[in-house]
C-alpha positions in Angstrom: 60.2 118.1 105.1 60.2 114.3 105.8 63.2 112.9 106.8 65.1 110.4 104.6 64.8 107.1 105.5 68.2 104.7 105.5 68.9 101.4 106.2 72.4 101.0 108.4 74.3 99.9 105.3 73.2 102.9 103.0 74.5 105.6 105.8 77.5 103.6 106.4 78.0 103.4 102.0 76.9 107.5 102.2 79.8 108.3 105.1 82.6 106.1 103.0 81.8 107.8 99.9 81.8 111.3 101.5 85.4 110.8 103.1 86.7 109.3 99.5 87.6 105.8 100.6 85.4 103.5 97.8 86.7 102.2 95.2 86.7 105.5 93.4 89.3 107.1 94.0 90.2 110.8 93.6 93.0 112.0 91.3 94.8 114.8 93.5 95.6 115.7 97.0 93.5 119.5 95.8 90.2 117.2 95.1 90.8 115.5 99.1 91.1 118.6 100.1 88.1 119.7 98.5 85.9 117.1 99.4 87.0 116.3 102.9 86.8 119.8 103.9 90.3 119.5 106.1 93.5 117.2 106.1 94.6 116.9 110.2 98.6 117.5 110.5 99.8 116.1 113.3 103.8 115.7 113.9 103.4 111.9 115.1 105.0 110.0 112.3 104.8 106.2 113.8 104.9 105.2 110.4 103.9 108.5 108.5 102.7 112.1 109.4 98.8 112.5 108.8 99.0 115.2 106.7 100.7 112.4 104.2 98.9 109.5 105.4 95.2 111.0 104.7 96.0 111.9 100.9 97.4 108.5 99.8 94.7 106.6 101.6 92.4 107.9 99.8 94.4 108.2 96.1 97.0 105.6 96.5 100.0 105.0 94.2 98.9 108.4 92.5 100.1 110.4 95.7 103.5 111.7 96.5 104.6 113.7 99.6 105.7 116.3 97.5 102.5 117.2 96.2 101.1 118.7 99.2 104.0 121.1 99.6 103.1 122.4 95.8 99.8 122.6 96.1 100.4 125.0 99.3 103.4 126.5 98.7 103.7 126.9 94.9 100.1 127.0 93.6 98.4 128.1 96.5 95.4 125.4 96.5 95.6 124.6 99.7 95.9 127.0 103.1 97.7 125.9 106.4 95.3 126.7 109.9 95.2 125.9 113.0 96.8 122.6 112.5 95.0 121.3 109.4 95.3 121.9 106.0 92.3 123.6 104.0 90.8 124.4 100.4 91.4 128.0 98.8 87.9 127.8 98.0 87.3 127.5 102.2 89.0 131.1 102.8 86.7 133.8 102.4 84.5 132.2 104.8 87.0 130.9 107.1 88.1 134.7 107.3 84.8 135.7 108.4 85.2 133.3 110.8 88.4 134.7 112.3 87.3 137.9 112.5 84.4 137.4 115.0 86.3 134.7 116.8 85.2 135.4 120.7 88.0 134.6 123.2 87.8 133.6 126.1 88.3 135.6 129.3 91.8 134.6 130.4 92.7 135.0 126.8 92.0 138.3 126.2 93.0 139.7 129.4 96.8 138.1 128.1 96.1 139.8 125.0 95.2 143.6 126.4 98.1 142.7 128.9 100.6 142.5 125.9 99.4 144.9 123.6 103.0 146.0 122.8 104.3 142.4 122.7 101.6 141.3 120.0 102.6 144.9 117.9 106.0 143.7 118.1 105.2 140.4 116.1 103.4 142.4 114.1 105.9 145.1 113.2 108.7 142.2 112.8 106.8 140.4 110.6 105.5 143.3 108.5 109.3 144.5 108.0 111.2 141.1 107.8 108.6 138.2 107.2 108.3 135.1 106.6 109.9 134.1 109.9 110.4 131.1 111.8 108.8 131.8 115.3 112.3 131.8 116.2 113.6 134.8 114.6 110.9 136.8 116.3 112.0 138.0 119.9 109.8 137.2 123.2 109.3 141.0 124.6 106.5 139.7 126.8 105.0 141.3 129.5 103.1 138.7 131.2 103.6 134.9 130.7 100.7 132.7 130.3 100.1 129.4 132.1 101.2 126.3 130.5 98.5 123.7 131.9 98.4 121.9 128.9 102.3 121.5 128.8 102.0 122.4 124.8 104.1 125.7 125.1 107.9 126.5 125.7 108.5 129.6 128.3 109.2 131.2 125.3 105.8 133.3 124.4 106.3 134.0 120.7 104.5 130.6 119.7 101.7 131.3 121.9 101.1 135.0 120.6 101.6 133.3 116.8 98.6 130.5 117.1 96.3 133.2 118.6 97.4 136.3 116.5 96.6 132.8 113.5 93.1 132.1 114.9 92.1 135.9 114.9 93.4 136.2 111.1 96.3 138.5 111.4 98.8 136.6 110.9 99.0 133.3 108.4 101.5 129.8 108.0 103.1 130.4 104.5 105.2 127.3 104.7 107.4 124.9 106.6 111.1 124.5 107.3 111.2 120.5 108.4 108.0 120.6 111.0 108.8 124.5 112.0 106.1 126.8 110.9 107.7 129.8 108.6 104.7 132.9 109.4 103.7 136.4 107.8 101.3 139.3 108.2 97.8 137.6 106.8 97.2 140.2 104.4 100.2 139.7 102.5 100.2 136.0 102.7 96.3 135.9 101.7 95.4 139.5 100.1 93.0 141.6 101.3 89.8 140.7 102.4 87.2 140.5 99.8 83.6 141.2 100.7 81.8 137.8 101.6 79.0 136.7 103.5 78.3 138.1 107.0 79.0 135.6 110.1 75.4 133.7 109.9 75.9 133.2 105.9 79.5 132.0 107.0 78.8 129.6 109.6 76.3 127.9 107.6 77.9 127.6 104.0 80.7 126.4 105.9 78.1 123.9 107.8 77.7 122.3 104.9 80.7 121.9 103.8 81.5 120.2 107.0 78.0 118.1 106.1 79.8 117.6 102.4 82.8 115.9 103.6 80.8 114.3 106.4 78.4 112.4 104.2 75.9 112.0 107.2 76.3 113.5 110.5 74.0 114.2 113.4 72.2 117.6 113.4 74.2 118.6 117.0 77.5 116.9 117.8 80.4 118.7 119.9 82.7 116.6 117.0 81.0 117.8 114.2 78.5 119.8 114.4 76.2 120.9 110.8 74.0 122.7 112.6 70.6 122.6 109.7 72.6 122.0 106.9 71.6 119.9 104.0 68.2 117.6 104.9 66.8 115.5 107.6 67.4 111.8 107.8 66.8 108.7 110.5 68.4 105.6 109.9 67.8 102.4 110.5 68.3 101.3 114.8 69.0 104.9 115.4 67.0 107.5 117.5 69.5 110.1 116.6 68.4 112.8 114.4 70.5 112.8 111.3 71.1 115.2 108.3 72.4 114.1 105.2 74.2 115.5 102.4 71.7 116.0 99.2 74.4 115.0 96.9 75.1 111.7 98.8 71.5 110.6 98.0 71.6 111.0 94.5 74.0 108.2 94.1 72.6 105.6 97.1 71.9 103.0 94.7 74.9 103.2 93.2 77.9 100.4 94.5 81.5 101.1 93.1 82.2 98.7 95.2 84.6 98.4 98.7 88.2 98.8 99.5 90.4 98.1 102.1 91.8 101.3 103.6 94.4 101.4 106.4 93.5 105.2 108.2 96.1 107.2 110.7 94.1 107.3 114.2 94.0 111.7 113.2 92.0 110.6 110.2 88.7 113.2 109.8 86.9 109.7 109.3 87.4 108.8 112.9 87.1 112.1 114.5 83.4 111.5 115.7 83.7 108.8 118.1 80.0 108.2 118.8 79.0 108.1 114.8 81.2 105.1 114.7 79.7 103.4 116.8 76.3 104.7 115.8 76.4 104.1 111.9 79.3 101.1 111.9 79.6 99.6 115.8 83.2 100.2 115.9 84.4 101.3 119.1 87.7 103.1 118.4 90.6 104.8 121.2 93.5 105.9 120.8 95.8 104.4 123.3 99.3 106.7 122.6 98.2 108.3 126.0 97.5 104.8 127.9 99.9 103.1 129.7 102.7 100.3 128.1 100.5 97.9 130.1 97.2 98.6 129.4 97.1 98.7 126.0 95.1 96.2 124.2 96.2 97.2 120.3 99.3 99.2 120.2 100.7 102.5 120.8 99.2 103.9 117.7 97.2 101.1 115.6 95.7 102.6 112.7 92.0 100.9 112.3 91.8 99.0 108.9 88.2 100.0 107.0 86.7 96.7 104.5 84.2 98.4 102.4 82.1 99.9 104.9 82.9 97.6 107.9 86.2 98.2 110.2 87.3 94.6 111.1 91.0 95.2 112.3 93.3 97.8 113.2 97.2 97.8 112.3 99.9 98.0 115.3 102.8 98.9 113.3 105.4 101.4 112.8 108.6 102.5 110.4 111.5 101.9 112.5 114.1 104.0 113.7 116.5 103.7 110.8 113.7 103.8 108.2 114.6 101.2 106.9 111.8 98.9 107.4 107.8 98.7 108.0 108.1 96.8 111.4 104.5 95.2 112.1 103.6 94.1 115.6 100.1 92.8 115.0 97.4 92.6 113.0 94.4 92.7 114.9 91.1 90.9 113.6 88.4 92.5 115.3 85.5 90.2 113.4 87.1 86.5 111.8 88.4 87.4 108.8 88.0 85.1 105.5 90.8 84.3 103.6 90.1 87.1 100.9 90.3 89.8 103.7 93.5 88.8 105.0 95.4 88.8 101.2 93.7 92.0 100.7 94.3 93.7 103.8 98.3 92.0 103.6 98.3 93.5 100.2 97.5 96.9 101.6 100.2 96.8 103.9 102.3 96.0 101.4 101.4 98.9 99.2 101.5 101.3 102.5 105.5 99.8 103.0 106.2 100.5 99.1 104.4 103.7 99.4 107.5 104.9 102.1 110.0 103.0 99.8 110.7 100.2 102.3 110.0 95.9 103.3 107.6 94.8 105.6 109.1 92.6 108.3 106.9 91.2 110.6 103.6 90.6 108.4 104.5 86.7 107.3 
């Protein structure tokens, strides 16, 4: 079929809407979850985790901490994997998924080498579960290397996250940060019938496309594979495909916010659309140096509609007792109407936590 054709500001109004920052908001942290595909948990709370920062970016006031933990604890509406939280509705597919997971050679040499070790966790969990990882005894045969410096000597996390990724075993909940585990099939039930590993990979494309909005056809960020249709846009000699939904409201304008995102935030996982679709340029610096940094240890970029024209270096401070702000970094000259808006936001972020802002005046 023909492609679309965009201008730069519909793909940048289509990639806004898709990851829920307009002005209409969603109601729950279920419907993020839903549309977004994924919510990133990540333990570094400069001023609030991810996993909490994500939902009230996007709902505001609406959204308490608390309702994450229901809606994947008590009501089961959302699934803990491999370091993000998902839909319900995602499962069946992602368990497709995990069951033709390919490892790689290293990793399943470690695997046939502690056959017994990986029945152990099994067994343990079967009889006693759920279990903190550290309830569960290392009985190891071989250690694997630690290159990446994320692992203890201790193995029993390692065999967890893999024994996770291939389906057999499943998070149920959290004690603090510390993961509480279980067999899968009793945390999940059995496994339905479903879709073989082709129909998988691309309903879950396009659900990837969904909370995407507009994505390139190959990306090693986020790939869609063929999902939804073909698009150009505007400047761009990549080859896009966008989300049919998305088109059906391009003419509509509910209008812009200003949204302050964590740096894990699924809208800035793919680097090169940002600066593709909305020329923002956008690193990370809590693995640079003190002394080279140029806009803080972990400044959260601040979104205007469907422009980012700052980024936030700020952080709660070690008593919690405050919303300390460093700088507020104006990437593009801001009018006088940004800066009360984005001050507002900061506001709301420091009442959201229950605490001042110092700093911002």
């Amino acid at each position: 079929m023909e492609p679309h054709r965009l201008t730069r500001e519909q793909a940048r109004r289509i990639i806004v809407r898709a990851q829920l920052l307009d002005a209409d908001r969603p109601g729950d942290v279920v419907e993020v979850a839903e549309q977004l595909g994924a919510i990133k948990i990540d333990p570094t709370a400069v001023i609030a985790p991810s996993e909490q920062t994500i939902p009230w970016t996007r709902i505001g006031w609406g959204y308490e901490p608390g309702q994450l933990t229901k809606a994947v604890e008590d009501d089961r509406q959302l699934f803990e994997y491999a370091g993000s939280f998902y839909p319900a509705s995602l499962l069946p597919l992602m368990r497709v998924r995990m069951r033709g997971r390919p490892l790689r050679e290293s990793t399943a040499a470690w695997l046939d080498a502690n056959a017994a070790f990986r029945a152990d966790v099994i067994a343990r969990l079967r009889r006693d579960g759920p279990l903190l990882a550290s309830a569960i005894p290392d009985t190891a045969a071989v250690p694997a290397g630690n290159e990446s410096g994320w692992y203890s000597d201790n193995q029993v996390p390692r065999m967890l996250d893999l024994l996770e990724r291939l389906g057999e075993v499943a998070v149920v909940g959290r004690a603090g940060r510390l993961r509480r585990w279980d067999i899968a099939e009793r945390a999940r039930g059995p496994e339905p019938d479903g879709p073989d590993v082709d129909q998988a990979g691309a309903l879950l494309d396009e659900r990837r496309l969904q909370g995407a909005g507009l994505a390139r056809q190959r990306s090693s960020w986020a790939a869609v594979g063929m999902a939804g249709e073909p698009a150009v846009v505007e400047g761009s000699a990549w080859k896009w495909r966008v989300d049919p939904r998305a088109l059906e409201a391009i003419d509509d304008d509910p209008g812009g916010r200003i949204a302050i995102l964590s740096p894990y935030d699924g809208m800035l996982f793919d680097r090169p659309r940002l600066v593709e679709a909305f020329d923002f340029t956008f690193k990370l610096e809590q693995f640079v140096p003190k002394a080279q940094r140029v806009y803080g240890y972990f400044a959260h970029p601040i979104l205007c509609g469907d422009r980012f024209i700052g980024l936030l270096d700020a952080a709660l401070d070690k008593t919690k007792e405050n919303l300390v702000v460093a700088a507020v970094h104006e990437l593009v000259p801001w009018e006088s109407e940004e800066r009360d808006a984005v001050d507002a936001e900061i506001r709301d972020l420091a009442g959201w936590l229950g605490v001042p802002v110092r700093g911002l005046d």
